[in-house]
TORFIFI-222737 format. One record per residue (C-alpha): residue number from 1; residue in one letter; x, y, z. Coordinates in Angstrom, 3 decimals. Layout:
<atoms>
(atom NUM, 'A', (X, Y, Z))
...
</atoms>
This chain:
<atoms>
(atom 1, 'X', (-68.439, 17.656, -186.183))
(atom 2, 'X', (-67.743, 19.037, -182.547))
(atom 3, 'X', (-70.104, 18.531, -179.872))
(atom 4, 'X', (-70.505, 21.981, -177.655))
(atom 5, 'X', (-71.130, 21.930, -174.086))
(atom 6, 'X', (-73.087, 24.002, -172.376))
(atom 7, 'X', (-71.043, 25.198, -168.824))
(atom 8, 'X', (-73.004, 27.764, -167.168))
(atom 9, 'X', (-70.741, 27.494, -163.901))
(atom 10, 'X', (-67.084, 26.394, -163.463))
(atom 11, 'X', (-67.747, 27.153, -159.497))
(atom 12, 'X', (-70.242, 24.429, -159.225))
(atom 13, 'X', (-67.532, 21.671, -160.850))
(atom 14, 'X', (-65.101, 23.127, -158.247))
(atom 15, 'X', (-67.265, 22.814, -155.509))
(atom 16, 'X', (-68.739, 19.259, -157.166))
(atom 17, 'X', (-65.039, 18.493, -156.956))
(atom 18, 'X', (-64.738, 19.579, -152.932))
(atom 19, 'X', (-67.366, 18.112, -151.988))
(atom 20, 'X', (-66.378, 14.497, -154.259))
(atom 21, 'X', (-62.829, 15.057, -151.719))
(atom 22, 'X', (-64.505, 15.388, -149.188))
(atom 23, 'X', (-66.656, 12.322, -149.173))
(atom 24, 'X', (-63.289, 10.544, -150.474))
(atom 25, 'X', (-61.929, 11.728, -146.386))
(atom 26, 'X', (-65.191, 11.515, -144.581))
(atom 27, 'X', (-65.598, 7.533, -146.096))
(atom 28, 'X', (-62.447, 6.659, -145.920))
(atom 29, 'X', (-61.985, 7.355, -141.935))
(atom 30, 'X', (-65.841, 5.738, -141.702))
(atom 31, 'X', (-64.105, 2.671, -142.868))
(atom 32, 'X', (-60.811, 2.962, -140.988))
(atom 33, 'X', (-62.851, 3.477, -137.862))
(atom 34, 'X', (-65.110, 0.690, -138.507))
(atom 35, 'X', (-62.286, -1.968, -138.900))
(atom 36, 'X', (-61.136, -1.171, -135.811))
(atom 37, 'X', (-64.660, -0.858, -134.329))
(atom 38, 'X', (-65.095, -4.618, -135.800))
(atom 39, 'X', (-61.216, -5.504, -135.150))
(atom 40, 'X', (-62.395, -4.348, -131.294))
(atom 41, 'X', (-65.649, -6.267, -130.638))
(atom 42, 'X', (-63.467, -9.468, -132.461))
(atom 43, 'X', (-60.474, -9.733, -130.166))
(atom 44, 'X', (-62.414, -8.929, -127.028))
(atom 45, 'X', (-65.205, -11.977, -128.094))
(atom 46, 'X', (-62.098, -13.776, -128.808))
(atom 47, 'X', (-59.984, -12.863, -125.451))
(atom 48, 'X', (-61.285, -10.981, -123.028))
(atom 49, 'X', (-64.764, -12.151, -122.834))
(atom 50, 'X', (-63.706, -15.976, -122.314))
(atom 51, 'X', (-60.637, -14.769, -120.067))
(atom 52, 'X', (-63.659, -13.118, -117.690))
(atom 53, 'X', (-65.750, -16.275, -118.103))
(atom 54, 'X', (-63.171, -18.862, -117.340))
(atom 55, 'X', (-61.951, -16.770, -114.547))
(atom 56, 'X', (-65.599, -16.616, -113.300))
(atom 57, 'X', (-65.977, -20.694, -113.476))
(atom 58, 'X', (-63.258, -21.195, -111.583))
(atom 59, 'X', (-64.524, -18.647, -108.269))
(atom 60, 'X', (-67.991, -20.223, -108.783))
(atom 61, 'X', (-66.650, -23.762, -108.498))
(atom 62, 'X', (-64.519, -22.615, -105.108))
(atom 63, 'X', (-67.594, -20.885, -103.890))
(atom 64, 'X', (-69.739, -24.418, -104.609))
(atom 65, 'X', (-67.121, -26.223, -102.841))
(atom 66, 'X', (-67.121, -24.185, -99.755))
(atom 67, 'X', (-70.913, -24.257, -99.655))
(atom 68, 'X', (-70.704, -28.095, -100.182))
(atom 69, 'X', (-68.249, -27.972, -97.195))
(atom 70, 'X', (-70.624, -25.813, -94.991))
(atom 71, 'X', (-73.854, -28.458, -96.014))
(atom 72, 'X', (-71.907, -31.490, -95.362))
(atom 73, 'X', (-71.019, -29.658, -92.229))
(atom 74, 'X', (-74.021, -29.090, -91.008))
(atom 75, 'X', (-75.845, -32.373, -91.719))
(atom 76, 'X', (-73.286, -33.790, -89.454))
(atom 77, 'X', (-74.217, -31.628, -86.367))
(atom 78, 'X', (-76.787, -32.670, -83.993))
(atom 79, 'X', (-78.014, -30.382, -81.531))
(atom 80, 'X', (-79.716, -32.378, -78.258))
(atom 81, 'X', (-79.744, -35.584, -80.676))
(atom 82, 'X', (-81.224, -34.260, -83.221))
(atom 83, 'X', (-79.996, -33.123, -87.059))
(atom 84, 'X', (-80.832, -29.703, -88.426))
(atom 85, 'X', (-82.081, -29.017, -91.448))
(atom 86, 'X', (-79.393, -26.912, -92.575))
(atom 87, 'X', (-81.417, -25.538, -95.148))
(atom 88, 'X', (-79.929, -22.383, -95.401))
(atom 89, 'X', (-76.680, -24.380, -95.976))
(atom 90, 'X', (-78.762, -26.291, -98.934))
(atom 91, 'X', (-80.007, -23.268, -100.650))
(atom 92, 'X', (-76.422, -21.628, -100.953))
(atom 93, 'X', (-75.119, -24.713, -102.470))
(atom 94, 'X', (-77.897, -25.077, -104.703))
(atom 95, 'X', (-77.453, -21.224, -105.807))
(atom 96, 'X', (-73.654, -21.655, -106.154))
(atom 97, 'X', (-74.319, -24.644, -108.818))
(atom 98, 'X', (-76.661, -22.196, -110.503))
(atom 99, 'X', (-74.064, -19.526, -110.712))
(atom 100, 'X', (-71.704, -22.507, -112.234))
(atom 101, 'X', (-73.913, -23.692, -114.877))
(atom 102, 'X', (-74.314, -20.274, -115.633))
(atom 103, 'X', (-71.085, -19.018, -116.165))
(atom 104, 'X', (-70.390, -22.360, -117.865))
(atom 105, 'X', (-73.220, -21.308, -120.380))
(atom 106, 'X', (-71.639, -17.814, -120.957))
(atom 107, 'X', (-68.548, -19.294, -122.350))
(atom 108, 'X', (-70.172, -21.530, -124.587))
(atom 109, 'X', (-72.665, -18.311, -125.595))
(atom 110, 'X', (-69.123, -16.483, -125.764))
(atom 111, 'X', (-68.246, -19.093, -128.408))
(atom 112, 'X', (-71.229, -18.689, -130.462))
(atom 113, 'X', (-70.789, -15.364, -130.611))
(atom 114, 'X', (-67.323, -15.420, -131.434))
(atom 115, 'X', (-68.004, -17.486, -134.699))
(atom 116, 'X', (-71.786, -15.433, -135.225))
(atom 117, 'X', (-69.065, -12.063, -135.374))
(atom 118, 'X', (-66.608, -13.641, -137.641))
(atom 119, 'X', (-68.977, -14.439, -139.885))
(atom 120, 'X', (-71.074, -10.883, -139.887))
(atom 121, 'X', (-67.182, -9.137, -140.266))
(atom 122, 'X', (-66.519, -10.889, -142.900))
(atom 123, 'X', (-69.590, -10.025, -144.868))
(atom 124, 'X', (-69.348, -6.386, -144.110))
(atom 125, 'X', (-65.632, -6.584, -145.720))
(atom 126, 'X', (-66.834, -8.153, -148.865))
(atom 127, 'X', (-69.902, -5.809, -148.959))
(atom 128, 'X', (-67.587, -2.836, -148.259))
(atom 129, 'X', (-64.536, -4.174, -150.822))
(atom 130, 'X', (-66.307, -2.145, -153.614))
(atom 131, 'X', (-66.743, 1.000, -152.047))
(atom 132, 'X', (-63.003, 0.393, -150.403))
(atom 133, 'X', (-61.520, -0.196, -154.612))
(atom 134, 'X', (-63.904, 3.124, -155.438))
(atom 135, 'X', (-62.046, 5.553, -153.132))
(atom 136, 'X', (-58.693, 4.109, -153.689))
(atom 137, 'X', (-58.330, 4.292, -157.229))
(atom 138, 'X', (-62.484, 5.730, -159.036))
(atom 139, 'X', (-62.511, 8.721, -156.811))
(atom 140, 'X', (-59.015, 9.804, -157.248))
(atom 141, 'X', (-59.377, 9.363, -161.282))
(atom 142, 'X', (-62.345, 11.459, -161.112))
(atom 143, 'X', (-60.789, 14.335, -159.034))
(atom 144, 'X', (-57.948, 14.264, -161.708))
(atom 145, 'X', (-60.429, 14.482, -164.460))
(atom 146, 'X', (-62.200, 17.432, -162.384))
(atom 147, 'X', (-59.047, 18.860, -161.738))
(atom 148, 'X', (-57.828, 18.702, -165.566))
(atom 149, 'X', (-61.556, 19.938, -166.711))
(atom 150, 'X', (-62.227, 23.059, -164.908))
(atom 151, 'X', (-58.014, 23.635, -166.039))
(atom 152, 'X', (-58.734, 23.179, -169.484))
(atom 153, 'X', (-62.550, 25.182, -168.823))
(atom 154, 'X', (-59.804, 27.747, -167.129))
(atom 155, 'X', (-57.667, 28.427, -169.934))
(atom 156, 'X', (-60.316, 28.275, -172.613))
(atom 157, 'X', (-62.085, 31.149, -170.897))
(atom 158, 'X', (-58.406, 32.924, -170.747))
(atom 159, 'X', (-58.296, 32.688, -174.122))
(atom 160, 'X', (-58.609, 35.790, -176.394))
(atom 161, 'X', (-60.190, 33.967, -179.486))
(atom 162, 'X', (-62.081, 32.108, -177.014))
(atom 163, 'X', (-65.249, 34.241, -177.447))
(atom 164, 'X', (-65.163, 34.143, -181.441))
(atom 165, 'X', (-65.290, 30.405, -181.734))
(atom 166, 'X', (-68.560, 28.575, -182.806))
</atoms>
């Protein structure tokens, strides 16, 4: 015994077949352009970020240096036998080991980060592996099976007998 089915449109399984292609496009750049979104953020955590901060240790140790210079300077002056107090001197140096330890922290904080973004990356591929296996191969094998339906909906409408069938 043969089932019927009941197709009131062949238009809507060609459009349900459109549209199913072009989700397939529209995901499949979403994912492209995340990778390299993710591949981005990575290599500059990983490179450029630490480049900056080491870069940035280095001028902040120069600048304490030259405002150690300038303090030790300036305690050794005397003006009419007596020493200044050269805090002006003491403040910059103070604020120049601030901007160290800071810029040291940033690299470490880089570091974190760069393992924190691995980690988050790598979950979004596994979570996204299914939907990546769905457009390469489920998609496809259900635009074929459109395709091949509204054909075989096609040429049983073409038909001449068509009409007098049960």
């Amino acid at each position: 015994m043969h089932e019927s089915a009941h197709v009131t449109s062949i238009d809507a399984i060609v459009r349900f077949g459109s549209a199913l292609r072009t989700f397939e496009d529209d995901a499949s750049r979403s994912l492209v352009a995340l990778e390299e979104q993710a591949k981005g953020a990575l290599e500059w955590l990983e490179h450029d970020a630490p480049a900056y901060w080491r870069a940035q240790v280095k001028l902040c140790f120069d600048h304490v240096a030259r405002t150690r210079t300038a303090l030790e300077t300036c305690r050794m002056r005397t003006v009419a036998g007596n020493r200044p107090a050269c805090l002006e001197e003491l403040e910059a140096y103070r604020a120049a080991k601030r901007r160290l330890r800071q810029a040291e922290e940033k690299i470490e904080t880089v570091r974190h980060w760069v393992q924190r973004v691995r980690r988050e990356i790598d979950e979004y591929r596994g979570r996204i592996m299914g939907l990546g296996r769905c457009l390469d191969s489920d998609v496809p094998r259900t635009i074929a099976l459109i395709e091949s339906t509204v054909g075989a909906l096609d040429s049983y409408i073409d038909r001449p007998d068509a009409a007098e069938e049960p």
